[in-house]
N, C-alpha and C positions, 0 to 999 in steps of 0.2 A: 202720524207723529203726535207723543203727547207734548203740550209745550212745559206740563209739571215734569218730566222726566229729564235730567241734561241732555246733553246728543253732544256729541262731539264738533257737531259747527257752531254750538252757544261761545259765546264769548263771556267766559263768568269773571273774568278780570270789569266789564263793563257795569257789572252790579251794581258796586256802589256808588254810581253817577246820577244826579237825579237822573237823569233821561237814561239809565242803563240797563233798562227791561224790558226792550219793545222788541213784540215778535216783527219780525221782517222775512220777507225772500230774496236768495240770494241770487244777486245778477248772473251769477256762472254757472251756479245748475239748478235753479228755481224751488230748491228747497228750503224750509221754513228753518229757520233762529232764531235765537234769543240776544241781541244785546245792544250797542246805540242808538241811539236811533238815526244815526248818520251814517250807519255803516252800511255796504252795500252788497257784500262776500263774505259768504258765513269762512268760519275758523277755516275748516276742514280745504276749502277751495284756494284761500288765501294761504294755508301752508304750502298746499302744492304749486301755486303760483310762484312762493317764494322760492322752494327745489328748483324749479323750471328756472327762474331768471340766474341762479344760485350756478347753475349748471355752464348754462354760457360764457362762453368767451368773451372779454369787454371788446374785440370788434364788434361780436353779436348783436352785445348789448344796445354799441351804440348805433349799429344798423337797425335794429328794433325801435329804437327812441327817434330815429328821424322819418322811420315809417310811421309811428305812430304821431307824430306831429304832423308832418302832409297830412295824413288822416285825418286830423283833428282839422286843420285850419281850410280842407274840402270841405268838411263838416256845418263850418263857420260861414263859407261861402256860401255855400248851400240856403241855411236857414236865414243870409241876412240879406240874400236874394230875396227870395218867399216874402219876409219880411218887410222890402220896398216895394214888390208889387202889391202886400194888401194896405198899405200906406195912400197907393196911388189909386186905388178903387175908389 
């Protein structure tokens, strides 16, 4: 990939931001971007993400957001476990 070339996962709405030209990889298929530097899903992945959520049912939906909260707050557990044992070393 050249990064002089767009690509269809640039984000060129990001340009004009100071911070709106930083190449990054994207968390969902590890390919290279162009645009926040906060951002972490190039365009192309985060469209289809948007289809995909676009498509479900709002039971779906809200059975996905409680899955993904468990998720998150195993997650939380997790690291602030880790985290009191190396407190206690």
């Amino acid at each position: 990939m050249n990064p002089l070339i767009p690509s269809d996962r640039d984000w060129p709405e990001d340009s004009s931001d100071e911070n709106g030209n930083y190449l990054s990889h994207c968390s969902s298929c590890g390919l290279t971007f162009i645009g926040h530097k906060r951002r972490y899903i190039c365009r192309k992945c985060q469209r289809e993400h948007d289809a995909w959520w676009a498509a479900m049912s709002p039971e779906e939906r809200e059975r996905k957001k409680a899955e993904n909260e468990r998720a998150t707050q195993e997650m939380f557990k997790k690291l602030f476990k880790t985290l009191d044992k190396d407190e206690q070393v």
